[in-house]
DSSP file (Angstrom, degrees, kcal/mol; ACC not computed):
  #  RESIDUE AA STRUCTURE BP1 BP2  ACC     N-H-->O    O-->H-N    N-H-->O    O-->H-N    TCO  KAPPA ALPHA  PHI   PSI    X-CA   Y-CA   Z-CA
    1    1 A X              0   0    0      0, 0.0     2,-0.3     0, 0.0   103,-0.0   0.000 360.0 360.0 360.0 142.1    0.0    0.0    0.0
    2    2 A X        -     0   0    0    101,-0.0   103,-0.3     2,-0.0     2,-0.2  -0.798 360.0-128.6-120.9 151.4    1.5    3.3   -1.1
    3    3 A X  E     -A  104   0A   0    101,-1.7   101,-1.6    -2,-0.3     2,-0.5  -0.828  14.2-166.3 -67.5 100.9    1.6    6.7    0.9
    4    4 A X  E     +A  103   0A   0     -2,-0.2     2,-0.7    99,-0.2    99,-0.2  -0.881  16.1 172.8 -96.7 125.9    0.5   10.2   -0.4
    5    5 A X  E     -A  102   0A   0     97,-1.5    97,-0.6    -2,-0.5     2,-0.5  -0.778  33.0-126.9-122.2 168.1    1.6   13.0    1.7
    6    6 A X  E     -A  101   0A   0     -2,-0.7    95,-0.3    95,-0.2    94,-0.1  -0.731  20.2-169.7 -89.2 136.2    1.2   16.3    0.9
    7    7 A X  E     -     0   0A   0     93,-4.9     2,-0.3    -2,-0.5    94,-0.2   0.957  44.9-114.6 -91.4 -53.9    5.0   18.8    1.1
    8    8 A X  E     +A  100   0A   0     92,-0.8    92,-2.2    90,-0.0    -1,-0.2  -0.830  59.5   0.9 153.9-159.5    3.6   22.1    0.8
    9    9 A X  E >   -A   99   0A   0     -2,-0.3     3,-3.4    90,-0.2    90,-0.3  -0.134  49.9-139.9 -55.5 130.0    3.6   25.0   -1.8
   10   10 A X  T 3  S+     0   0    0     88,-1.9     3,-0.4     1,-0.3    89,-0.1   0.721 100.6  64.1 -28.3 -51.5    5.4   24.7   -4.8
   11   11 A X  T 3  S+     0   0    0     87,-0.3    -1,-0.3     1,-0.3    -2,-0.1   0.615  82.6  68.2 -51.3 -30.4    6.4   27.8   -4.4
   12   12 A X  S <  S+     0   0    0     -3,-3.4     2,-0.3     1,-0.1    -1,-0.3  -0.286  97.8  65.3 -94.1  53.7    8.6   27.6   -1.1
   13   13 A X  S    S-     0   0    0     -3,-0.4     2,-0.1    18,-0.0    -1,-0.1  -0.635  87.8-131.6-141.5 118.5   11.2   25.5   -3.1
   14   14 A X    >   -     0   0    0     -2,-0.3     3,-1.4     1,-0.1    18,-0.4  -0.392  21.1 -92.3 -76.0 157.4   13.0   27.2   -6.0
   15   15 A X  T 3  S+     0   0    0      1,-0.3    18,-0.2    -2,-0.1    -1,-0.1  -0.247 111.7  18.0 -58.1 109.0   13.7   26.4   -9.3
   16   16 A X  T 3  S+     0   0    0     16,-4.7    40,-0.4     1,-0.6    -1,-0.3   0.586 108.9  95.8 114.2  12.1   17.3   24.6   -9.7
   17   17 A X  B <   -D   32   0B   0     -3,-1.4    15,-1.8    15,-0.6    -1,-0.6  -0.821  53.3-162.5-132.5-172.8   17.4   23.7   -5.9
   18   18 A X        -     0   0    0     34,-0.4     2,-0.2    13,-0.3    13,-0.2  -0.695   5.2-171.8-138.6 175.2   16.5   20.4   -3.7
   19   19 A X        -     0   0    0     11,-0.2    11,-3.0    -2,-0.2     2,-0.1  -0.875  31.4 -99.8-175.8 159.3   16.0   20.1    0.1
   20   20 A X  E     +G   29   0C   0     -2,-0.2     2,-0.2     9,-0.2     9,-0.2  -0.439  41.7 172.0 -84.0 156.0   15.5   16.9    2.4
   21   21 A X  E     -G   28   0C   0      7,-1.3     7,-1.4    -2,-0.1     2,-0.6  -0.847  19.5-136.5-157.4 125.8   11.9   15.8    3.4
   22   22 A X  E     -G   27   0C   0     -2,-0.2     2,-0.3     5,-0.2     5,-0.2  -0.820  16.3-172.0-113.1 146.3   11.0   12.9    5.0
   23   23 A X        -     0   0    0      3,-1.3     2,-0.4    -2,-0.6     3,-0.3  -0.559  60.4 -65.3-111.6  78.0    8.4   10.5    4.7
   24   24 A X  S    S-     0   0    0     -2,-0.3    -2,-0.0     1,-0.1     0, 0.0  -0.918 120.0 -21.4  67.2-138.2    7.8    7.9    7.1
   25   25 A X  S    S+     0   0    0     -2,-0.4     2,-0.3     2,-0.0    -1,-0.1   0.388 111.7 109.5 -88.8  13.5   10.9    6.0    6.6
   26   26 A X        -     0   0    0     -3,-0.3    -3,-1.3    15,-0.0     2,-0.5  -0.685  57.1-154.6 -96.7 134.9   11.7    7.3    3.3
   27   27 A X  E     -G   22   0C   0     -2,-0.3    15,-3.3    -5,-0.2     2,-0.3  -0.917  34.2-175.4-103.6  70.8   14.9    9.8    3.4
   28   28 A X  E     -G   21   0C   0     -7,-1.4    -7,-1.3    -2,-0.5     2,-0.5  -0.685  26.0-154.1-117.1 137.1   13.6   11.8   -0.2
   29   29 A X  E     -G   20   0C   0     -2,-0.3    11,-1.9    -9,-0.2     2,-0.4  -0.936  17.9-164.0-106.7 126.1   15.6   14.6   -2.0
   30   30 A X  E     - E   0  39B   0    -11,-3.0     2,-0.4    -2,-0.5   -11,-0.2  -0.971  10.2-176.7-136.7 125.0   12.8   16.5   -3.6
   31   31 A X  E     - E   0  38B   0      7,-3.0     7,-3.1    -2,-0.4     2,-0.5  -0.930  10.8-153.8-131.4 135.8   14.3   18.9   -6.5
   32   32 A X  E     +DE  17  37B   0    -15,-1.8   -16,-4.7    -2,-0.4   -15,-0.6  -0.909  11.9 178.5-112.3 128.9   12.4   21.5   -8.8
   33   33 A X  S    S-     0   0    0      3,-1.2     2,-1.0    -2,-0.5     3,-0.3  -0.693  72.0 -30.8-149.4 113.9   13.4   22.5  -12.0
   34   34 A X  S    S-     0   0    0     -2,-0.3   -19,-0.1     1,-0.2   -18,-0.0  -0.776 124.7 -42.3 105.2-128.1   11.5   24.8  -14.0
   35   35 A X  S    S+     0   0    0     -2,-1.0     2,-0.2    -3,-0.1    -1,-0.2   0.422 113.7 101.8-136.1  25.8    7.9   23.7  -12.5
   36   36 A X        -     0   0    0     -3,-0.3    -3,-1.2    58,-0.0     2,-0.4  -0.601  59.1-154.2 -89.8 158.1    8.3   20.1  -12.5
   37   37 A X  E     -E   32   0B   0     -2,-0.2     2,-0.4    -5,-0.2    -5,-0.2  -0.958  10.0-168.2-140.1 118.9    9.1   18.5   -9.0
   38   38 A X  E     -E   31   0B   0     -7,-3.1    -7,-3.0    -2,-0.4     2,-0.3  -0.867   8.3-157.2-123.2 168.3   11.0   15.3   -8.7
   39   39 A X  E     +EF  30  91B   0     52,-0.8    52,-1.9    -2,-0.4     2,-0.3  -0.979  23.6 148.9-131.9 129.8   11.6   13.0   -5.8
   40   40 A X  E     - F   0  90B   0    -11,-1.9    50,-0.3    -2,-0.3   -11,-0.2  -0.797  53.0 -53.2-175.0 106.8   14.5   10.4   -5.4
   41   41 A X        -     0   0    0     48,-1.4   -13,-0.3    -2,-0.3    10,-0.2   0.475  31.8-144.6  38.5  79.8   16.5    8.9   -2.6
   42   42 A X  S    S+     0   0    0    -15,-3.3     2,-0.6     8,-0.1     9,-0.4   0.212  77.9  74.1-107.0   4.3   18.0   11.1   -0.4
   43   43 A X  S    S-     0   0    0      7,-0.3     2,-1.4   -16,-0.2     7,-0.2  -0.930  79.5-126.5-118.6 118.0   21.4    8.6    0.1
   44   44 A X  B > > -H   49   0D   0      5,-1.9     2,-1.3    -2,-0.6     3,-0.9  -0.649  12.0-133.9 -63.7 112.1   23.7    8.4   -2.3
   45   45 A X  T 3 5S+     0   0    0     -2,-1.4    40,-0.4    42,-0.3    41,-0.3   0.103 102.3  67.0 -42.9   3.7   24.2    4.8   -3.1
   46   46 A X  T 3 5S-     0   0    0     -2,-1.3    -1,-0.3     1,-0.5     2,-0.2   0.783 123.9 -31.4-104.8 -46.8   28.2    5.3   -3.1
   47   47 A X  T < 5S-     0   0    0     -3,-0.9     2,-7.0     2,-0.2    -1,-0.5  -0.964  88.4 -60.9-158.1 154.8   28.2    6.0    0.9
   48   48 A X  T   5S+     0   0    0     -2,-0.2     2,-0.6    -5,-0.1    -3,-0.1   0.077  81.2 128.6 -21.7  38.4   25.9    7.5    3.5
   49   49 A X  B   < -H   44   0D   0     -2,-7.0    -5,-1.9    -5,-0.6    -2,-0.2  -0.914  60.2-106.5-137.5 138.7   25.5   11.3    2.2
   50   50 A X    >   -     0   0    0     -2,-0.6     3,-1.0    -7,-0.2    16,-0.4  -0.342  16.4-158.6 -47.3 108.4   22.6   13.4    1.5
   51   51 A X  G >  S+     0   0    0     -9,-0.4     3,-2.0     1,-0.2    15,-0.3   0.898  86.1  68.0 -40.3 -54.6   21.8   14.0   -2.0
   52   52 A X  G 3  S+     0   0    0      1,-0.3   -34,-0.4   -10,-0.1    -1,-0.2   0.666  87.5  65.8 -36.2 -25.4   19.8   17.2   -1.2
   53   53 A X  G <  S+     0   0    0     -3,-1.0    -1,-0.3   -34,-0.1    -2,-0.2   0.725  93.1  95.2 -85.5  -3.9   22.8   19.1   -0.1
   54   54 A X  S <  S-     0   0    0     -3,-2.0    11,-0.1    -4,-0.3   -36,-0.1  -0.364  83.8 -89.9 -97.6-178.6   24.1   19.0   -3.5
   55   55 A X        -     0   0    0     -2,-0.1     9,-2.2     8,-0.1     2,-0.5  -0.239  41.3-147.4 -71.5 138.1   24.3   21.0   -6.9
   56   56 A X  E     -I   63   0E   0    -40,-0.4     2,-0.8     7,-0.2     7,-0.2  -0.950   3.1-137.2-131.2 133.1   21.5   20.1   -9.0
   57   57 A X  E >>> -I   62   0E   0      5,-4.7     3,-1.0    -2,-0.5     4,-1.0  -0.607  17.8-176.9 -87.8  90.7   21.8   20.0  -13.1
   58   58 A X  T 345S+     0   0    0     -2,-0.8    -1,-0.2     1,-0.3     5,-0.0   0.744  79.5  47.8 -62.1 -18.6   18.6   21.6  -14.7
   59   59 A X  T 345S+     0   0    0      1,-0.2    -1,-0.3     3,-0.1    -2,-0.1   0.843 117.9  34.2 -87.9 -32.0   19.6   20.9  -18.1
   60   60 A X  T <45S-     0   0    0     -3,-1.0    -1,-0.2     2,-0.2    -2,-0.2   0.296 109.7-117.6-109.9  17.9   20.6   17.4  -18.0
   61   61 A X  T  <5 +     0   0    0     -4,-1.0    13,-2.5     1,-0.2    14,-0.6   0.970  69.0 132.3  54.4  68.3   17.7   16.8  -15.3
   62   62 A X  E   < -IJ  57  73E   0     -5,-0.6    -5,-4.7    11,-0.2     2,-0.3  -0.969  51.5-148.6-162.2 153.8   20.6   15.6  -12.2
   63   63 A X  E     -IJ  56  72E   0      9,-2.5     9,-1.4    -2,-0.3     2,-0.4  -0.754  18.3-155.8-109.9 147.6   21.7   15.9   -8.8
   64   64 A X  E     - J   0  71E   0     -9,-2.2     2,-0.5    -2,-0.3     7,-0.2  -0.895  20.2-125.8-121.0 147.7   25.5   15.4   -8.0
   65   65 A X     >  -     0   0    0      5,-1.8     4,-3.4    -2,-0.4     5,-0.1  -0.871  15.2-137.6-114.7 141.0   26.4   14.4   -4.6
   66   66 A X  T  4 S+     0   0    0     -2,-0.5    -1,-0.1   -16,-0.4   -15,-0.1   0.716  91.5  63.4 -36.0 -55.8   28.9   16.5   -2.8
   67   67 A X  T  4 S-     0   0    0      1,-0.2    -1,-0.2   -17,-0.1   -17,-0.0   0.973 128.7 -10.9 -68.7 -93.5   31.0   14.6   -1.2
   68   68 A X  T  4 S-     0   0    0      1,-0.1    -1,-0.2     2,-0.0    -2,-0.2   0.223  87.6-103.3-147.3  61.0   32.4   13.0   -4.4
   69   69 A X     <  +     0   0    0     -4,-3.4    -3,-0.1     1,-0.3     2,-0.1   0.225  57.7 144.9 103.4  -9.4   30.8   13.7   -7.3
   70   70 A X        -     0   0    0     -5,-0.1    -5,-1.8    11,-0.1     2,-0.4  -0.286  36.9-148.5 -73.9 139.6   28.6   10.9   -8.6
   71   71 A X  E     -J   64   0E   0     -7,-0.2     9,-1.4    13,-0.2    10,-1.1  -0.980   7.2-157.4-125.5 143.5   25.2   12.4  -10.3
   72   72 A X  E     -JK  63  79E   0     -9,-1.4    -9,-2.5    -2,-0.4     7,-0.2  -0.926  21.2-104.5-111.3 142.5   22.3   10.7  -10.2
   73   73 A X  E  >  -J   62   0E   0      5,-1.7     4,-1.5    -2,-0.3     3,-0.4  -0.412  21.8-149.0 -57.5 119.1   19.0   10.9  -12.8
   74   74 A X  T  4 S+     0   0    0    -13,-2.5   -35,-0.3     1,-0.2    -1,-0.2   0.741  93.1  47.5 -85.3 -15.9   16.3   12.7  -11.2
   75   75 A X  T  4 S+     0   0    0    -14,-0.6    -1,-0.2     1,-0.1    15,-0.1   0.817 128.8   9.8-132.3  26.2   14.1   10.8  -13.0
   76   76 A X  T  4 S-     0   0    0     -3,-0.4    12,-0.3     2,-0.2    -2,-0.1   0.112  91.0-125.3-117.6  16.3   15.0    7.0  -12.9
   77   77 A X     <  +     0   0    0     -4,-1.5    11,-0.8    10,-0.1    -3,-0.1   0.541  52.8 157.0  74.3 -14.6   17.7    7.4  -10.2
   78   78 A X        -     0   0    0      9,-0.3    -5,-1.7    -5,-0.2     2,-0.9  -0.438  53.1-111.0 -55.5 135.5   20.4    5.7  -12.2
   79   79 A X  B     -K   72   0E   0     -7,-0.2    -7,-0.3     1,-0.2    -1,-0.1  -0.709  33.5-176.2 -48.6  71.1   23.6    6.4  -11.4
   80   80 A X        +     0   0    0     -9,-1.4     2,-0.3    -2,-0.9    -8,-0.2   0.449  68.8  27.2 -89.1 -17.5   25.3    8.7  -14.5
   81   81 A X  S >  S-     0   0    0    -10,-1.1     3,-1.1     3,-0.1     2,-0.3  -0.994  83.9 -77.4-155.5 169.7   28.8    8.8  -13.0
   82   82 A X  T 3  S+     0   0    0      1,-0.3     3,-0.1    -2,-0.3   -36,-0.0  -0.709  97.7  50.0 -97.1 137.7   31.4    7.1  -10.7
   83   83 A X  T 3  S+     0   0    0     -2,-0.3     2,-0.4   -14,-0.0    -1,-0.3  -0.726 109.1  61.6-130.2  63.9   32.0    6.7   -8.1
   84   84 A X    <   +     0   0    0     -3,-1.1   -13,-0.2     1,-0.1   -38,-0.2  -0.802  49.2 166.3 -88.0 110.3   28.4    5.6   -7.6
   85   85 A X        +     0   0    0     -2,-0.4     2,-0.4   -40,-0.4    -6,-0.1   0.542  52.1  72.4-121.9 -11.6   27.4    2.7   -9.4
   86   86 A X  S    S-     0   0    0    -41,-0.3   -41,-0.3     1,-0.2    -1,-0.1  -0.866  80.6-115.4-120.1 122.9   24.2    1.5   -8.0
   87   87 A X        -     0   0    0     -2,-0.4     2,-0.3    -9,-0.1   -42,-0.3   0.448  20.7-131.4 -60.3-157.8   20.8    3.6   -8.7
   88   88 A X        -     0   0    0    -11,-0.8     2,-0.4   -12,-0.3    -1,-0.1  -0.829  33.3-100.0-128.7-175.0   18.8    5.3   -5.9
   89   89 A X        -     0   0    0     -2,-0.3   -48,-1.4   -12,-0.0     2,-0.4  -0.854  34.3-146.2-109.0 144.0   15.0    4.7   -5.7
   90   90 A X  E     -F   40   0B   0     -2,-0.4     2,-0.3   -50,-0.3   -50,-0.3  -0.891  10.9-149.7-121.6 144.1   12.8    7.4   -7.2
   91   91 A X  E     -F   39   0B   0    -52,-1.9   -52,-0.8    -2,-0.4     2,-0.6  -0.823  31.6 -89.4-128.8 142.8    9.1    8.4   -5.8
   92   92 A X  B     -B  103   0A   0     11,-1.3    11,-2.1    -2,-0.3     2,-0.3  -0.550  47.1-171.2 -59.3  95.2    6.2    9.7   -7.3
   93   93 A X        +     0   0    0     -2,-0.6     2,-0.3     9,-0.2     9,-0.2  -0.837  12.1 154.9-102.2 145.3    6.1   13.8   -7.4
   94   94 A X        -     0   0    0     -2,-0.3     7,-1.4     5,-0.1     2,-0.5  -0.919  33.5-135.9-117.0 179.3    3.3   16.2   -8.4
   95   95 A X  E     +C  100   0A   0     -2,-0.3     2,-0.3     5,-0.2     5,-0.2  -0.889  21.1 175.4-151.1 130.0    2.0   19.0   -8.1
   96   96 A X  E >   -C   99   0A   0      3,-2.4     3,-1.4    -2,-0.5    -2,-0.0  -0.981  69.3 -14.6-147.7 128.3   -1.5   19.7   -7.7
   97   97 A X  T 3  S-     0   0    0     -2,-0.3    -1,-0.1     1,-0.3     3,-0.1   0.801 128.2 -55.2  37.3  43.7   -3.4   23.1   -7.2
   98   98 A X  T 3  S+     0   0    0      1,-0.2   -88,-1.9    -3,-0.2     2,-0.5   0.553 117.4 123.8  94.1 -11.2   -0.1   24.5   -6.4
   99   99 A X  E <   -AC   9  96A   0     -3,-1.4    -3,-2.4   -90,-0.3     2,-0.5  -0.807  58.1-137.2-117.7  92.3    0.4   21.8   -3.7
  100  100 A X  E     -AC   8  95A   0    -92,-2.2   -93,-4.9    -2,-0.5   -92,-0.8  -0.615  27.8-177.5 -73.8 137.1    3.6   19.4   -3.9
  101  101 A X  E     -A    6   0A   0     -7,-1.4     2,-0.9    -2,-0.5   -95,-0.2  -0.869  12.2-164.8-118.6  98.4    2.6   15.9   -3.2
  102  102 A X  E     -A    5   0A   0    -97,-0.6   -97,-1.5    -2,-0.4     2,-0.3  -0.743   8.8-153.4 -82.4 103.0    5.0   12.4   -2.9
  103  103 A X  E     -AB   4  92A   0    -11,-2.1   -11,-1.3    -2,-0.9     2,-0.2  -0.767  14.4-173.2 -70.7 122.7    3.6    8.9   -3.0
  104  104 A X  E      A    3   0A   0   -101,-1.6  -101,-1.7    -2,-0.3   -13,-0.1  -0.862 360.0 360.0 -85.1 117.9    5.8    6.4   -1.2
  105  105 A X              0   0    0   -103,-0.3  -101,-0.1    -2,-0.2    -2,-0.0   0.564 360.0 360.0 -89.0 360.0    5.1    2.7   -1.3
């Protein structure tokens, strides 16, 4: 059974940034670019570090993790560089009447 929760306004996250949210037990990096919202693992699959705190690539739609450097696809989570080899899990984002919402299973 999957989890909708509501994040709140679209608006209080800006275009080209991420920020941690959690849901349950889900650890979620939730990143806007433009006025799309995606949602995706908040551990980088190379070691224990926050995706959110890192630079996020509007063009080629990816978040790089700080520490050292791996970017992952914001929207199937795959792993696009080393040394990170292993995807991250990706969550269901919208945005509805202004309102971001992530479903979680």
């Amino acid at each position: 059974m999957s989890t909708t929760e509501r994040i709140g306004p679209l608006d209080d996250l800006k275009p080209g940034t991420a920020r941690q949210v959690i849901i349950g037990e889900h650890r979620i990096a939730l990143v806007r670019i433009d006025d799309d919202v995606y949602a995706l693992g908040d551990v980088c699959s190379h070691q224990d570090v926050s995706l959110s705190e890192g630079d996020v690539y509007c063009d080629e739609k990816s978040i790089e993790c700080w520490k050292h450097g791996s970017t992952f696809s914001l929207t199937d989570g795959s792993a696009e560089s080393l040394p990170a080899t292993k995807p991250v899990p990706v969550y269901e984002a919208r945005v509805v009447d202004g309102q971001i919402e992530v479903t979680v299973p």
